[in-house]
N, C-alpha and C positions, 0 to 999 in steps of 0.2 A: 531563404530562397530569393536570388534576386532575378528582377527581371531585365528580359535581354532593352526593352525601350518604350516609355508611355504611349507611341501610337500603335505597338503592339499588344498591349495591356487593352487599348480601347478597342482595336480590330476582335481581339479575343471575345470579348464583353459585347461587343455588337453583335459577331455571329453565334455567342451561346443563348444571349436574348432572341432573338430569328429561332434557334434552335427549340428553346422550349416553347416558346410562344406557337409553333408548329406541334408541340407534345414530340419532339424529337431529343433525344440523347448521345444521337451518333452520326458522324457525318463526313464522309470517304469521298475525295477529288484526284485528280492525277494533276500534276503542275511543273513546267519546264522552269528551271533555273536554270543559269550557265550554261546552257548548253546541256542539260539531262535533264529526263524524267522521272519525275518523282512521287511516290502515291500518299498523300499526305491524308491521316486521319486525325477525327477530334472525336475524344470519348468522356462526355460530362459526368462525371459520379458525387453525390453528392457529398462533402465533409462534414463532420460534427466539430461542434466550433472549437471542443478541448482537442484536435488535431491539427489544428491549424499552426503554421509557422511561426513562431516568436516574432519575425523579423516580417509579419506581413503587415 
């Protein structure tokens, strides 16, 4: 799994920290790009570590 860019790796990682530090797991915004809107969600689940990607 690669990822799209390291300051998006760190955005991700800053708002799942925010996220459980709140005891939240799920977390729904609406956001304009280009000229549309868009309803962006983020849903933490947790992994066990023998599922995780070779490539992480």
């Amino acid at each position: 799994m690669a990822s799209l860019s390291p300051d998006l790796d760190i955005a991700l990682t800053q708002l799942t920290e925010r996220l459980l530090t709140n005891d939240q797991t799920f977390a729904q915004t609406y956001v304009m790009a280009k000229g549309q809107l868009y309803r962006t969600e983020l849903r933490l689940c947790p992994v066990p570590p023998h599922e995780l990607p070779a490539d992480l």
